[in-house]
Every structure is written in C-alpha cells, then in structure tokens.
DOMI-719413 format. One record per residue (C-alpha): x, y, z; residue number from 1. Coordinates in nm, 2 decimals, padded with zeros to 4 digits. Example, Ala and Ser with C-alpha at 12.3 -4.5 7.8 and 13.67 -1.06 7.14 Angstrom:
atom x:01.23; y:-00.45; z:00.78; seq:1
atom x:01.37; y:-00.11; z:00.71; seq:2
END
This chain:
atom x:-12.96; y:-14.70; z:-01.61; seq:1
atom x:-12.75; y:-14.38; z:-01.63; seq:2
atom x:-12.78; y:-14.12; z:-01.38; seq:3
atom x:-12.66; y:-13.72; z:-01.38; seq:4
atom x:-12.41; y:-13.67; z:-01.10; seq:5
atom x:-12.51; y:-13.35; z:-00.99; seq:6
atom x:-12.20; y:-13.24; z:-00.80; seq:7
atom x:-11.91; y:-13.39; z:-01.08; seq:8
atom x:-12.15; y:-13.33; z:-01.40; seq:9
atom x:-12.11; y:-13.66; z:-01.55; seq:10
atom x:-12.33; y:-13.93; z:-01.65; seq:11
atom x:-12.26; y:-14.28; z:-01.50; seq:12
atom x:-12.44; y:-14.61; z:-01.48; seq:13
atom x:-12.53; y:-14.67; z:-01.14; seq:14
atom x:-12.60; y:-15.09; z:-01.21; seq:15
atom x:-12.22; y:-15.03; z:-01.37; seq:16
atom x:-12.05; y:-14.88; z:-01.04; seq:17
atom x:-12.24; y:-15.10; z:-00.76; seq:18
atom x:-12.14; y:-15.42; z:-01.00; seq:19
atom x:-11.77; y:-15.27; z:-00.94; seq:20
atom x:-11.79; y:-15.15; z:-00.55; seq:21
atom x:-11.90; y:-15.51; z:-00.48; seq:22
atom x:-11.62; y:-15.71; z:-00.69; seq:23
atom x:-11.38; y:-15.47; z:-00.52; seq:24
atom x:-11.56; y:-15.55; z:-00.20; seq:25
atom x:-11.50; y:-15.91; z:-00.27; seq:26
atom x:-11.14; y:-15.86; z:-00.29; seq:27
atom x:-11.11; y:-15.65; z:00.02; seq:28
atom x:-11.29; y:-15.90; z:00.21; seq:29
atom x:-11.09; y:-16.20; z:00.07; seq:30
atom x:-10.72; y:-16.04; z:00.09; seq:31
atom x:-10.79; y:-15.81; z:00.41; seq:32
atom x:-10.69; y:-15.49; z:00.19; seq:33
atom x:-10.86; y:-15.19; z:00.15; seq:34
atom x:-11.03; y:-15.12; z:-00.19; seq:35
atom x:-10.93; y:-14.73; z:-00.22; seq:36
atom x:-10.69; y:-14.83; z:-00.45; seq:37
atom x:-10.89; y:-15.00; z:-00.69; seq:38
atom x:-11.20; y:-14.83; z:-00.62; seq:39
atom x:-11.06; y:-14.46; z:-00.69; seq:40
atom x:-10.93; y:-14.52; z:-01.03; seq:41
atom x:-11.22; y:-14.76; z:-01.16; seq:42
atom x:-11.40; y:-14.44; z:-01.08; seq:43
atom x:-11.20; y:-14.21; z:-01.27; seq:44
atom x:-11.19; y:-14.47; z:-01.60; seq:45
atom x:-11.54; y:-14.40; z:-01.58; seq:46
atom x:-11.52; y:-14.04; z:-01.61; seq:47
atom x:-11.58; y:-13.91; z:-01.29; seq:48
atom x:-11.29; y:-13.67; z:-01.24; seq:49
atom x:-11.01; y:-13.75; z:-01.01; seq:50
atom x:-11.11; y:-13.41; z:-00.78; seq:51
atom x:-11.45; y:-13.56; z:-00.72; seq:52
atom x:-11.32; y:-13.97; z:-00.75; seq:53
atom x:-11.12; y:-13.88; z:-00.43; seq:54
atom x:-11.34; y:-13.77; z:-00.15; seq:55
atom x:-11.63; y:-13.98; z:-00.28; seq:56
atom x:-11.43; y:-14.30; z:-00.17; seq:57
atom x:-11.32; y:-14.19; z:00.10; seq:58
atom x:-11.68; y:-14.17; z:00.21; seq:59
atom x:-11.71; y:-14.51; z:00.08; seq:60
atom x:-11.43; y:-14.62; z:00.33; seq:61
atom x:-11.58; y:-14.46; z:00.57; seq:62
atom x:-11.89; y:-14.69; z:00.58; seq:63
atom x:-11.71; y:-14.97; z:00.54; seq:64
atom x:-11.49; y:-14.87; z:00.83; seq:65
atom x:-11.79; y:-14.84; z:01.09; seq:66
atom x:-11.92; y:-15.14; z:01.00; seq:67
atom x:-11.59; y:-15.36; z:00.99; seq:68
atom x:-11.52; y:-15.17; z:01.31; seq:69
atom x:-11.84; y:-15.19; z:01.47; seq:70
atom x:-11.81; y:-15.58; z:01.47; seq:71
atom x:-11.45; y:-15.60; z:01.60; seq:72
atom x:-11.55; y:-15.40; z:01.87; seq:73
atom x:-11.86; y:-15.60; z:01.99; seq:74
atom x:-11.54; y:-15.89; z:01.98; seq:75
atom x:-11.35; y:-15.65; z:02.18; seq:76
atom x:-11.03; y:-15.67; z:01.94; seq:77
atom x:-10.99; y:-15.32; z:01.90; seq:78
atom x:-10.70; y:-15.07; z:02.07; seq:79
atom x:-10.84; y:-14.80; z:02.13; seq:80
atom x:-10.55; y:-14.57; z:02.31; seq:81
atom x:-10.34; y:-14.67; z:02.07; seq:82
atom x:-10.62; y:-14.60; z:01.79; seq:83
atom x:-10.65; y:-14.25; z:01.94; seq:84
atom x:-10.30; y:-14.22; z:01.91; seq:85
atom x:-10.27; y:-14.28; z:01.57; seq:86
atom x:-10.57; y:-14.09; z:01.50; seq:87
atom x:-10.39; y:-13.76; z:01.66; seq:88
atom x:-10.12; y:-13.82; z:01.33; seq:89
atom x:-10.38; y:-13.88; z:01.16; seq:90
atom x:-10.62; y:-13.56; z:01.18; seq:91
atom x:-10.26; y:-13.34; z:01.13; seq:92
atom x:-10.18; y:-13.52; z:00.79; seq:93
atom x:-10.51; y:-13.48; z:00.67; seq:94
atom x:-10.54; y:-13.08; z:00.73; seq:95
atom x:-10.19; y:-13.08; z:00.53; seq:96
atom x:-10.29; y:-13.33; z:00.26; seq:97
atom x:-10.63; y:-13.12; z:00.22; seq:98
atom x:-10.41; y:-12.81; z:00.21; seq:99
atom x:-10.15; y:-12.98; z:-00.10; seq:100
atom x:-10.48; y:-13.06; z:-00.25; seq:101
atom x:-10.59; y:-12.73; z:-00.26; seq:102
atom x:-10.27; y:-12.59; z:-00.35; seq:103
atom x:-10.23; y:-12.81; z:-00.66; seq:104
atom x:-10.62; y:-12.78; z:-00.73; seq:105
atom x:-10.57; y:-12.39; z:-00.76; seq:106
atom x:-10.32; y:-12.41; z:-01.00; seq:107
atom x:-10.48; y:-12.66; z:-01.23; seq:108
atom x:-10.25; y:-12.93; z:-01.14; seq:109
atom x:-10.49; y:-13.20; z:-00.95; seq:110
atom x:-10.59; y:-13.46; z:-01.13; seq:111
atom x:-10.25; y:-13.56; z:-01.25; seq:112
atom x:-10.10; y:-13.49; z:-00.96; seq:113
atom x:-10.40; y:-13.80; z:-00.82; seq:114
atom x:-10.28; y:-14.00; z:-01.12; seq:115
atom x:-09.92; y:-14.03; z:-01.08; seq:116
atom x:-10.00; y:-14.11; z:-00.71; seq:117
atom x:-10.21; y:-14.41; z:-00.81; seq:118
atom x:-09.96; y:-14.50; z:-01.08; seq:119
atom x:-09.66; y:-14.54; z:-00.84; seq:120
atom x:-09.85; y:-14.69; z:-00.52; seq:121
atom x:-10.01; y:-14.96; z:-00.77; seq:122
atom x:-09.67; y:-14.98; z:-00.93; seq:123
atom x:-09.50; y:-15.06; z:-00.60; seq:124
atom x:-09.80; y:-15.25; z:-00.36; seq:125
atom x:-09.86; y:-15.43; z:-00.72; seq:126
atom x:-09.48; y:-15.56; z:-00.75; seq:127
atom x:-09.45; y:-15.66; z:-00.38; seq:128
atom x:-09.78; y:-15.84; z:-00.37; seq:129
atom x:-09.63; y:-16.06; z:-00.70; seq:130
atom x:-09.32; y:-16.09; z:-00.53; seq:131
atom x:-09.45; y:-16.21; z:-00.23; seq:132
atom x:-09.74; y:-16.45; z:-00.34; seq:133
atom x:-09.48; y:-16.60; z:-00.58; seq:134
atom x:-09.25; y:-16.70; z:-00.29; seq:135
atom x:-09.58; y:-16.81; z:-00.11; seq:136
atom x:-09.70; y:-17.06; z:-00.36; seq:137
atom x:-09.32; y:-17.17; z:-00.37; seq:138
atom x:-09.26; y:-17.21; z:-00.05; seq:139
atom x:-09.60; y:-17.39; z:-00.02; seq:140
atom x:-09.50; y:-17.61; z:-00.29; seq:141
atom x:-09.18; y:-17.69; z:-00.10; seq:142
atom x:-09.36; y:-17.70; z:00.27; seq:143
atom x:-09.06; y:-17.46; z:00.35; seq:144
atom x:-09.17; y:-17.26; z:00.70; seq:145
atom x:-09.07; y:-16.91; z:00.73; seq:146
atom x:-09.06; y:-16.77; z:01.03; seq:147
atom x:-09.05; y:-16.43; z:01.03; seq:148
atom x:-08.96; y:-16.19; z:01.34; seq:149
atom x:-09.28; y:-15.95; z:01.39; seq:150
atom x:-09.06; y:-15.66; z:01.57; seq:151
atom x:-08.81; y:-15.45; z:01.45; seq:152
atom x:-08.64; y:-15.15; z:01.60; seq:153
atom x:-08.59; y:-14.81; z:01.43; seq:154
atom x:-08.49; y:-14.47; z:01.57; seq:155
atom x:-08.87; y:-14.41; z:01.55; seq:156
atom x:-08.83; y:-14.66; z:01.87; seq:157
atom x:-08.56; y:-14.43; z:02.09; seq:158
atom x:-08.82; y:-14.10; z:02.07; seq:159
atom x:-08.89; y:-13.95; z:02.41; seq:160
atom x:-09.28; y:-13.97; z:02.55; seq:161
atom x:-09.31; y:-14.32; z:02.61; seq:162
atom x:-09.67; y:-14.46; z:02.72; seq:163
atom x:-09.82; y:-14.81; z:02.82; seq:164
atom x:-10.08; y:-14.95; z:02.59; seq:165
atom x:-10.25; y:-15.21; z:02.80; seq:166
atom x:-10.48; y:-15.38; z:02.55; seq:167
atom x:-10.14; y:-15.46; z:02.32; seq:168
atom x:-09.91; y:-15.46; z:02.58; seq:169
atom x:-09.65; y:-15.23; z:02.48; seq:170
atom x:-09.46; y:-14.96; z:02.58; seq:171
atom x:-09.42; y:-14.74; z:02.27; seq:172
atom x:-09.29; y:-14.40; z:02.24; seq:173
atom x:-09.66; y:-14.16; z:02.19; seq:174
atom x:-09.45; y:-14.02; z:01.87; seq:175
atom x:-09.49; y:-14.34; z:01.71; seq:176
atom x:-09.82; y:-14.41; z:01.61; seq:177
atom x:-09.85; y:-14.01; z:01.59; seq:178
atom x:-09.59; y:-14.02; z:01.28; seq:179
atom x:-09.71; y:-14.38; z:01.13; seq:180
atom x:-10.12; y:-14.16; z:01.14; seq:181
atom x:-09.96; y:-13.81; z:01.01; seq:182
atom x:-09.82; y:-14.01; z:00.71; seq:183
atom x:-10.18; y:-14.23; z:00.68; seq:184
atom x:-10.36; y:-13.90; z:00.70; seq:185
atom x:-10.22; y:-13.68; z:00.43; seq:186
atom x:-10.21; y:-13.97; z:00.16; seq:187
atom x:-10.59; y:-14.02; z:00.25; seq:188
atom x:-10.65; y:-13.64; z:00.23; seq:189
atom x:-10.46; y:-13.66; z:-00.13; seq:190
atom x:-10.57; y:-14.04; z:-00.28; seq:191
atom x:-10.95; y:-14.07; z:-00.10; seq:192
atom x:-10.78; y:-14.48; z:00.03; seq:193
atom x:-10.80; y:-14.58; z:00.38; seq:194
atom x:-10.42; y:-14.58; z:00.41; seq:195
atom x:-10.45; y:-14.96; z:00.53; seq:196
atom x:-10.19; y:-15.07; z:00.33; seq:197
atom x:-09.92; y:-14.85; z:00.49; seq:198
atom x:-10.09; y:-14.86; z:00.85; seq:199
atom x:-10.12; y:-15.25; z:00.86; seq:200
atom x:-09.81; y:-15.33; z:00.79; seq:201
atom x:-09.66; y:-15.05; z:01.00; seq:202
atom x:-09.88; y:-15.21; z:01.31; seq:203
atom x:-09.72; y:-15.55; z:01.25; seq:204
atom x:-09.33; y:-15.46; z:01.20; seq:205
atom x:-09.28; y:-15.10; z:01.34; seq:206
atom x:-09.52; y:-15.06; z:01.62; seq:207
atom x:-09.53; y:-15.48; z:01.71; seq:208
atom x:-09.93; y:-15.47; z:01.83; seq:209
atom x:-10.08; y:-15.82; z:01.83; seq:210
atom x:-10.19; y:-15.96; z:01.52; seq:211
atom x:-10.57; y:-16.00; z:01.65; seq:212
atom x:-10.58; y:-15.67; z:01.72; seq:213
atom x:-10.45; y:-15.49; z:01.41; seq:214
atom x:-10.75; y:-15.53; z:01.17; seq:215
atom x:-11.02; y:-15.33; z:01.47; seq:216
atom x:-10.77; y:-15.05; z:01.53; seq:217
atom x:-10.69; y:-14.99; z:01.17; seq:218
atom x:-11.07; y:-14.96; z:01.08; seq:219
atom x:-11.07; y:-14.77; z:01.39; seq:220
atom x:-10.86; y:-14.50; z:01.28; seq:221
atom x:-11.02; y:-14.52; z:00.89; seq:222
atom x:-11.34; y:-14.37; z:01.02; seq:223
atom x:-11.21; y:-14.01; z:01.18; seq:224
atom x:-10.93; y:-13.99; z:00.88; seq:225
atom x:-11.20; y:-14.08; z:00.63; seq:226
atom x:-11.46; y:-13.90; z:00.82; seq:227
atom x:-11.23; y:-13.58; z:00.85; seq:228
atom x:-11.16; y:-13.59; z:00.51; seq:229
atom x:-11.51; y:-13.62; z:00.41; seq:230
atom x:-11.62; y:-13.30; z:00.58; seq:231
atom x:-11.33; y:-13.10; z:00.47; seq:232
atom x:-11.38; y:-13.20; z:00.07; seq:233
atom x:-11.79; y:-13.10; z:00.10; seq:234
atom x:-11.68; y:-12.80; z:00.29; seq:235
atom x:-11.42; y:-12.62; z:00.08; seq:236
atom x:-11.52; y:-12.80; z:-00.29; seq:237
atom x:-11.85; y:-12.93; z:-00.26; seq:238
atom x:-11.72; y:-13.25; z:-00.43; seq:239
atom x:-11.92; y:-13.52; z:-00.25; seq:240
atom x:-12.23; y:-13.65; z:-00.40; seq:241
atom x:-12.42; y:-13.88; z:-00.19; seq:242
atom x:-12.63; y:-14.08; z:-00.47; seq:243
atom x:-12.30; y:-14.20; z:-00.59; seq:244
atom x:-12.14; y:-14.22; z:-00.21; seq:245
atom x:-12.49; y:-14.45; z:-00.15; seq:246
atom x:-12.47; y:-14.67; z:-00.43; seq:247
atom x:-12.04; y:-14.72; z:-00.34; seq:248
atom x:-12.11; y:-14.81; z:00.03; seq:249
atom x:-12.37; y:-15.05; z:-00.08; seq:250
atom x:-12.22; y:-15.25; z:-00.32; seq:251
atom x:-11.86; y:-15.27; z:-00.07; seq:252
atom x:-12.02; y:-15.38; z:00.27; seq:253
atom x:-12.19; y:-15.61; z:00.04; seq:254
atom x:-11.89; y:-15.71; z:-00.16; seq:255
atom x:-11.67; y:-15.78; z:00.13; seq:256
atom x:-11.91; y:-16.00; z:00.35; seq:257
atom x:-11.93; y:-16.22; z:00.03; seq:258
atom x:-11.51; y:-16.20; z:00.02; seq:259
atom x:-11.48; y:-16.28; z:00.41; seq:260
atom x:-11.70; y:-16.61; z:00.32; seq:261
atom x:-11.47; y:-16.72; z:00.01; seq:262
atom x:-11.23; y:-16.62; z:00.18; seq:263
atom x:-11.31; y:-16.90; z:00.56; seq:264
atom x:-11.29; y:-17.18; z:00.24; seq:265
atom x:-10.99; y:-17.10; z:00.04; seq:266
atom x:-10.62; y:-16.97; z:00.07; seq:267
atom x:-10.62; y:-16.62; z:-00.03; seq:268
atom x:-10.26; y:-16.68; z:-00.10; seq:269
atom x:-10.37; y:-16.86; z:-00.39; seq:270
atom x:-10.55; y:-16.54; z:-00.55; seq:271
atom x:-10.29; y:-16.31; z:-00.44; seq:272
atom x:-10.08; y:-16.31; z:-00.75; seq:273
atom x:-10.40; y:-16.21; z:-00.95; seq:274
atom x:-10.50; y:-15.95; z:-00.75; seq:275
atom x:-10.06; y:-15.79; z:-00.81; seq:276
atom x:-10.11; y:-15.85; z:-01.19; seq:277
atom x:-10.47; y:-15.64; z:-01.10; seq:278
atom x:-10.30; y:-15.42; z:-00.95; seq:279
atom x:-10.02; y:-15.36; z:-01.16; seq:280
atom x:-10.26; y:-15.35; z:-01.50; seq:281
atom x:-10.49; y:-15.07; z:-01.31; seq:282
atom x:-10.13; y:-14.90; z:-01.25; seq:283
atom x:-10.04; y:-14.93; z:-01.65; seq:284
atom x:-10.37; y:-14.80; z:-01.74; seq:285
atom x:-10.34; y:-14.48; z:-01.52; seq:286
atom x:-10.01; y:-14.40; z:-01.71; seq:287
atom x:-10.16; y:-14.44; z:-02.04; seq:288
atom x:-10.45; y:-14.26; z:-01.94; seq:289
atom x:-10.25; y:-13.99; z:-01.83; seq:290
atom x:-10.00; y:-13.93; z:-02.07; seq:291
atom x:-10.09; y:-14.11; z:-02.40; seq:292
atom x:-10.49; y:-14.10; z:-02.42; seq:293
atom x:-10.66; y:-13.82; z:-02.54; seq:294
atom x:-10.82; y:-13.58; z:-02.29; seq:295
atom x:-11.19; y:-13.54; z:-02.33; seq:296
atom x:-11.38; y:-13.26; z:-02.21; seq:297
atom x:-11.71; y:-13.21; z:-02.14; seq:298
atom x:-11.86; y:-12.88; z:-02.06; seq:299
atom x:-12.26; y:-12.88; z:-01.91; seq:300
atom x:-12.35; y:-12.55; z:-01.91; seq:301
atom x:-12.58; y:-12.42; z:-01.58; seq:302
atom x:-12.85; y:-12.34; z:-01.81; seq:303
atom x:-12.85; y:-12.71; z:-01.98; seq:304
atom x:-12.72; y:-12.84; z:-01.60; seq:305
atom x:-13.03; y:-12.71; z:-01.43; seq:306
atom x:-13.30; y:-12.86; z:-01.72; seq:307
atom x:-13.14; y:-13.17; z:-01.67; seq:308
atom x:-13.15; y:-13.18; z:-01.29; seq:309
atom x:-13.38; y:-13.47; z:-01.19; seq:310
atom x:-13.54; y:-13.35; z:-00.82; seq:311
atom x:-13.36; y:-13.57; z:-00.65; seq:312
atom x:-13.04; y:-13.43; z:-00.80; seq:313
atom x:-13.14; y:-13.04; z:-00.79; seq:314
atom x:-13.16; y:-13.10; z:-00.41; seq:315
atom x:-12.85; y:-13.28; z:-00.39; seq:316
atom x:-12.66; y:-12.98; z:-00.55; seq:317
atom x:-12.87; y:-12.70; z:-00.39; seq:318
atom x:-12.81; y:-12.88; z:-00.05; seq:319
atom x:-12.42; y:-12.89; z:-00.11; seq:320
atom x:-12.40; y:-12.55; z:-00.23; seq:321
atom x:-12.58; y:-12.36; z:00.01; seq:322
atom x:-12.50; y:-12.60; z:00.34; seq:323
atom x:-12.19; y:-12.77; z:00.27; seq:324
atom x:-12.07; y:-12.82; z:00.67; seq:325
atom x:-12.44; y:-12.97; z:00.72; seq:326
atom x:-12.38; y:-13.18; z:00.35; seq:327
atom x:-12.09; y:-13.29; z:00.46; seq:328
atom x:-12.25; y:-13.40; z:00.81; seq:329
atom x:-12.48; y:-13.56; z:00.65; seq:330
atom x:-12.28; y:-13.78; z:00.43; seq:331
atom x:-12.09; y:-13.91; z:00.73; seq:332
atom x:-12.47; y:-13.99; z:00.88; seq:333
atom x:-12.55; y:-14.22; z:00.60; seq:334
atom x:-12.21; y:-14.37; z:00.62; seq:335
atom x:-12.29; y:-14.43; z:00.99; seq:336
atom x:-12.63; y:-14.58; z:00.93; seq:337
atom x:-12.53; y:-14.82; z:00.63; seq:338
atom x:-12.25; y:-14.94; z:00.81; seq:339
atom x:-12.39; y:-14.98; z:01.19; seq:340
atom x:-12.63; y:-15.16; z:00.98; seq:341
atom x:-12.48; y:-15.40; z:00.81; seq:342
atom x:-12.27; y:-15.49; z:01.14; seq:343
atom x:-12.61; y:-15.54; z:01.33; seq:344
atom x:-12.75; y:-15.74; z:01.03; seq:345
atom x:-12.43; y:-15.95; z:00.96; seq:346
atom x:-12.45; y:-15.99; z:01.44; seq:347
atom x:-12.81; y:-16.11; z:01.36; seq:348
atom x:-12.70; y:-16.39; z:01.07; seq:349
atom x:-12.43; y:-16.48; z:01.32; seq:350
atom x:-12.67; y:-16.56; z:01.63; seq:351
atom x:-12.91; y:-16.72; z:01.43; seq:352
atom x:-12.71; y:-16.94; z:01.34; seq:353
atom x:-12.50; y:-16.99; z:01.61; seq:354
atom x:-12.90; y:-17.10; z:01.79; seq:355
atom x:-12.91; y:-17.34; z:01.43; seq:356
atom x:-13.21; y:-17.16; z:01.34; seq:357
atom x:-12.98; y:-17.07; z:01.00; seq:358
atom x:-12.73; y:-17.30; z:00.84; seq:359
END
C-alpha cells in the first residue's frame, strides 16, 4: 500500500516503513540504543530526502522518549536536576544545530552534509561496537572479569559552579552536563537521533551518575531536545509530516517492547557483533549512495501535487503551510498521546500480571 507524502512529495509503502520502525524498535529495545541511527537512513534509502528524513525521526524519538520515560519515572529512576541540566545544553545546541542546518540548506548543501554525518558516526559507533562485542564473547569464552573503573576525571571536572545532585549523589560542576547537552543538542538538530549514544556513555564515564539511573534521565532529556527540534523543523521548513511521524512511532514503541522481552531471555552481548557489522553495512551504503550512485530526481509539480492530494493529505499540507507553530504543536501532541499510551498499556500488562490474572 503506497501512500503520497504530502510534505516530502514522495511515494512510500507505509506496511514497508512500520515493518522497518518495528525491527529497529527490536534492536533498540534489545541493545538499549537508540534507533536514530538506523532509522534516519533506512528512510532516506527509501527516498524520502535527508531534509525531511531528519526531523521526521526525531519526532519518532520523541514518542518513544515519553513513553520509555514515562515508565522510569513511575519507577522513580529518573534525575531530574541533573536532566534539567543537561537539557539547558541541550536547548543551546539545538538552536545552533538548526541554524548550521539552515545555513547549509540555503546553499544547497544539506543532504550530503546529513550523509557524511551518518557515514562517519556509523563508521565509528559501528567499529567500536565490533571491537567491543569481540572482546565480550572472548572474554566470555575465557570467564576473564573485567572490571572497569566507572569515573574518570577531565578538566571538564575542575570548572567553577559546582552543585549537589541528590538523586545521583554527586557534586558536579553545573558546566558539565550543560556541555555534554550543548554537544547532544546540535547533533540532534543536524542528524534527527536522540544523541543517546554520546549522552549514555558520557553519564557513565564523564559525569559518574548511577547506572539505574542513566536510561530515565537520558529519555528524559530526548523529549525537550527532540521536542525542540520538532517544532523548530515545522516552523521554519515545514518538513514534518505526521502520517509518516504516526506510522514511525507506532511500529518503534512497538518494536522495542518486543526487544526488552528478547532481550530478559538472552545476552544481548551475543547479537552485538551483528548489530556493528549492521551498522557498519548501513555506513558503506551511505557512501556509495552518496558518491557512486546515480542521483534521481523527481519533480511533482503543484498542479499534478494538488490532483493527487488524497483529503487526508491536502489537510496535512494545507495545515503545515498555513499554521506551522500549531503543526508543529501538534505533532509533539500525538507523540505525547502514543507514548503516555503505550507506558499506561505496557503499566496495565505489568499489574495484571503481577495479580496472575496474565502469564
């Protein structure tokens, strides 16, 4: 079933992209990892331009985020001051990540500008995930235990403006987490990803919060980034379209409750290797793509656009074109329903059967 994107002006198969939010669902669920990464240039392989692939995910993430978030925080293992902080850095790097957007989108520059970002992050998340679930599986093999020290100390450490955070009882210089969200933010603004990958580890080795609580506050911080991002894309391009943003958040909340549950019965240190070679494939195919493959264009005039309009999508497009502050609002509202939703269905599972009234 192919639909008309309204806002990108592309046909896509909408059983095609929900089959691939919910695999890449699967894999953020069993690994812990956001699927930005993955999810961004599956997109763009399927012809949705890299302009419009970008803030379309990062609504995605932002669904995702509030319901991931939503549950953590009914388990109370969540930070929010630090969060907050974070989030500070955060809201900065995205108004200068939307601004190098814009600047590179005005001078024609954009989409490779998003694919060479995805071909070196995939290049280098892709290498170190093979590198480390190699020594995994070998050090498994030879039941060697590593242990590995959690905190380390940079000049970051000595800035001025130190503050207590209670919940991870720390005492960490308010610049800190500002930088680590600044940095998170403006590759968000740029790539449409959650920026997990960088903020995770960053939590664990730079800023030393507790393990339990890193997951919460991460997801935490997604959903004003993503959120921010959101509004500023539908705002100044119009880029968001919310029967694809729909169909992505669907498949991915549903993707990675099925990935949590593989994930409570096997190692995913087993299947971390396959994901790096994943990763490092996707990367290799961006490069070709964007210097070896032929580029194809396809012009839809607004003549031919508006005769092939269904109603559904002539609203969409009238709606972002002549209200794109309350467009944009409104994407972040079905992101908000979809994933309180799926927290309160996925709480109502748990209780039942918790009571044994569900096995």
């Amino acid at each position: 079933m192919e639909y008309f994107l309204p806002i990108a002006e592309v046909y896509v198969s909408i059983p095609l992209i929900f089959t691939l939010s919910l695999v890449v669902g699967v894999l953020s669920g069993l690994f812990g990892v956001g699927g930005g990464f993955l999810m961004t240039p599956f997109l763009i392989f399927l012809g949705i331009p890299p302009a419009y692939a970008v803030p379309n995910e990062a609504n995605n993430i932002l669904g995702t985020s509030i319901s991931g978030s939503t549950t953590h925080y009914l388990k109370g293992t969540l930070d929010y001051k630090m969060g907050l902080m974070i989030v500070v850095g955060g809201v900065i790097g995205t108004i200068l990540g939307i601004l190098t957007f814009s600047y590179f989108k005005d001078i024609g520059k954009i989409n490779i500008v998003i694919s060479l970002s995805y071909m070196y992050i995939l290049a280098i998340i892709g290498t170190m995930m093979l590198v480390q679930g190699v020594s995994e599986i070998d050090r498994a093999r030879k039941k060697i235990i590593l242990k590995k020290k959690l905190h380390y100390h940079y000049w970051i450490h000595g800035l001025p403006f130190r503050m207590r955070f209670k919940k991870s009882k720390l005492y960490e210089s308010a610049f800190t987490p500002i930088t680590i969200g600044l940095l998170v933010g403006f590759i968000a603004a740029i790539m449409g990803v959650g920026g997990a990958f960088i903020l995770v580890p960053a939590m664990i080795y730079i800023i030393g919060m507790p393990t339990k609580l890193i997951p919460g506050t991460s997801l935490f911080v997604t959903i004003f980034i993503s959120a921010i991002v959101t509004v500023l894309h539908a705002f100044n391009y119009g880029s968001i379209d919310l029967m694809l943003v729909i169909v992505l958040i669907l498949g991915s909340i549903l993707g990675v409750q099925i990935g949590q549950k593989i994930g409570e019965k096997f190692d995913s240190s087993q299947f971390k290797v396959i994901l790096a070679i994943l990763l490092l494939l996707v990367g290799i195919a961006i490069a070709y793509d964007s210097f070896f493959a032929e580029e194809s264009v396809r012009i839809v005039s607004n003549s031919n656009g508006v005769k092939l309009l269904s109603p559904l999508a002539k609203f969409i497009k009238d709606f972002s074109v002549e209200g794109p502050i309350l467009y944009g609002m409104f994407s972040i509202i079905i992101a908000l329903v979809l994933g309180v939703g799926a927290a309160a269905i996925r709480r109502l599972f748990s209780n039942l059967r918790k009571k044994g009234l569900l096995k």
